[in-house]
C-alpha positions, 0 to 999 in steps of 0.5 A, a space after each residue: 500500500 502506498 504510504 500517506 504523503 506527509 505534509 511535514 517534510 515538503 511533499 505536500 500540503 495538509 491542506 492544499 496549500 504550498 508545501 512547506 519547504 525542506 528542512 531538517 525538523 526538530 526532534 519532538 519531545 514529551 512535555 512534563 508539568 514541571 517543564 510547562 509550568 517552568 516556561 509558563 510562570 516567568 512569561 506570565 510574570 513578564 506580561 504581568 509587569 509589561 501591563 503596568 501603567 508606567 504613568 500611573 501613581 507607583 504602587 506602594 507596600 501597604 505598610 509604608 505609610 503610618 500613622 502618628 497618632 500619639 504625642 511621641 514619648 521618648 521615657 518616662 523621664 521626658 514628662 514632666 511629672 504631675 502636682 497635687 491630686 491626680 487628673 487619672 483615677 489611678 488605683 493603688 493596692 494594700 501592701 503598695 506602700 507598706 515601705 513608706 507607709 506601715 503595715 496599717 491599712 488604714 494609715 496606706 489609704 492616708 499616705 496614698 491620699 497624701 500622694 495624690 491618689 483618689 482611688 483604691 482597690 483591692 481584690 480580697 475585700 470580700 474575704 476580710 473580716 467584717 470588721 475590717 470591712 466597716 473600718 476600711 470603708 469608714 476611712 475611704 469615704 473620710 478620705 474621699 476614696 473611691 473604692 474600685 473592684 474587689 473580687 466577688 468570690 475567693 479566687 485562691 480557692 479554685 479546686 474544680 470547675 465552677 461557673 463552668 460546669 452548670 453544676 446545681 450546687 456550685 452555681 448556689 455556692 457562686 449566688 451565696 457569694 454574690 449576695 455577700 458581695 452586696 453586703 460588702 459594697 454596701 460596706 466599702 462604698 464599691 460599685 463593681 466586682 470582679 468575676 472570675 468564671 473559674 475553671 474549664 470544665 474538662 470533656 465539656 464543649 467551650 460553647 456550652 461551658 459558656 452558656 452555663 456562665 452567661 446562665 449564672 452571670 443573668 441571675 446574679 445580674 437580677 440580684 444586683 440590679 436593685 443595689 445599683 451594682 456592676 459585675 465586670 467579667 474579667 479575662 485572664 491569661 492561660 500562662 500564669 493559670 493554666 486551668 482557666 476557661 475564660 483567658 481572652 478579652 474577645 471572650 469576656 466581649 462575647 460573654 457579656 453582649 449575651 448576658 445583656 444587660 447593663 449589670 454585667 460588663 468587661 474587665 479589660 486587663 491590659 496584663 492578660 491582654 498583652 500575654 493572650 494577643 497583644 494587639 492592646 489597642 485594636 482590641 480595646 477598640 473592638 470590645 469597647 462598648 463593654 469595658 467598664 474598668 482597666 487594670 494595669 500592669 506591665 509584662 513580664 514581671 507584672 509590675 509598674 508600667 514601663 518595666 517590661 515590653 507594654 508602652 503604657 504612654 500609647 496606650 492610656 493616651 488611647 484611653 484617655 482620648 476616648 474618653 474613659 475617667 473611671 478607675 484604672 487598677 494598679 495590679 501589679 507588684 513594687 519591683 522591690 520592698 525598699 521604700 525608694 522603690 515605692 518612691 519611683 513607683 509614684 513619680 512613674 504615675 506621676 509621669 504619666 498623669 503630666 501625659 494624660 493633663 496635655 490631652 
């Protein structure tokens, strides 16, 4: 049989038309993924860069242009500190001073009055003595102290899962100790408490142990209600307490948009916030319609502000500037028991009270 002509070595058309001309053809290979991919990217990447507008604005990395929005501070020691009572209500802790002031916790509330300070708070108010409590209250109120946060239940005792767990009887032990704390409000002249949901509950899905807190904190609200009270739900970080259910701020957000109403609100904790996330002031942004009181504290060491990696100069300019005059909890510790330590640590907030009078 005669073989089929072949149009591609120039005997004859494939389709009538004129023969290719002779010439030696090149050897025809398999193409892989690898050797298309290889000459495909870089001629697309060529045709990507030939379709820019040479004339056109050139284009910039989003990140190249900033923002200056805060006064620029280079230390602490750059502010001018300030005189007489302080413009913040800046909140100091018993044993803070114990150095300059003694052991008595009363004659503390009148050394910190002295200092300029017109807050107070303290976490374990609802576990001292009765008496305790009447006479510390007499003396913040003869000082014109106002009384922050104290901590609604006993947060040391956390043996097993609490609010948590939807437990019958632990949530009856959780509404004993909020009816103690209308007492010792009513006591000490506070008006917020801190709660602490304690625990995760192991096996226990994270949206269900949440429901049983947002249960809990909807009841205590009806008790404190008529008292003219606030709870506000505090985050703390899972590093420090490695068993706790509620240890981001976005959290405490959701728990007390669900709770829904105005006795139950946020502690923003600006310690826990900088271990768990960072991102101090966008989160503040985002969760700002449920803060209801800040503590401070630098990281690490928990101690004053401008000790560790926290510029606490940004971040209450950004407090300040959106408009918050409440009190602003001084949890942390003194990086020494030496009286001069307890010295500086006043003329840090002094500093920062200079910052916060420029605004």
């Amino acid at each position: 049989m005669a073989s089929l002509p072949d149009w591609r070595d120039g005997r004859a058309s494939k389709n009538g038309r004129t023969p290719m001309p002779d010439r030696p053809l090149p050897v025809t290979r398999r193409l892989s993924r690898r050797t298309l991919l290889g000459g495909l990217i870089p001629a697309l990447s060529l045709a990507a860069c030939s379709r820019h507008d040479e004339t056109a604005e050139p284009l910039l990395d989003r990140f190249s242009v900033g923002e200056g929005a805060y006064r620029p501070v280079g230390t602490l020691q750059d502010i001018p500190p300030s005189t007489g009572p302080f413009t913040a209500r800046f909140a100091p802790h018993f044993g803070m001073f114990e150095g300059l002031a003694g052991p008595d916790f009363v004659d503390q509330l009148k050394f910190a009055h002295d200092q300029g300070f017109r807050a107070w708070e303290d976490n374990s108010m609802a576990v001292r003595p009765l008496a305790d409590q009447i006479r510390l209250g007499n003396a913040m109120r003869k000082l014109g102290i106002e009384m922050g946060v104290f901590v609604l239940g006993d947060r040391q005792g956390w043996q097993s899962p609490t609010l948590t767990s939807g437990d019958a009887q632990a949530r009856r032990n959780f509404m004993a100790q909020v009816d103690n704390a209308i007492g010792v409000a009513e006591r000490t002249g506070a008006t917020r408490m801190t709660v602490l949901p304690g625990l995760a509950t192991p096996g226990l899905r994270r949206q269900y142990q949440m429901a049983h807190i947002v249960d809990a904190l909807r009841e205590a609200c009806d008790r404190i209600a008529p008292h003219g009270l606030t709870m506000v739900v505090e985050p703390i970080n899972n590093v420090d307490f490695p068993s706790v259910f509620l240890n981001r701020t976005s959290d405490g957000f959701l728990i007390s948009k669900a709770v829904d109403r105005p006795e139950c609100k946020l502690l923003f904790d600006i310690y826990h916030q900088q271990i768990m996330d960072g991102n101090i002031i966008r989160d503040m942004d985002a969760c700002w319609s449920e803060i209801a009181y800040f503590q401070l504290g630098d990281h690490p060491g928990r101690n004053k502000p401008h000790t560790g990696e926290t510029n606490y100069a940004n971040v209450l300019q950004h407090v300040w500037k959106k408009g918050y005059r409440g009190v602003l909890g001084m949890e942390h510790g003194v990086t020494s028991t030496d009286p001069a330590a307890e010295e500086d640590l006043i003329l840090t907030y002094r500093r920062l009270d200079g910052l916060l009078k420029t605004i």
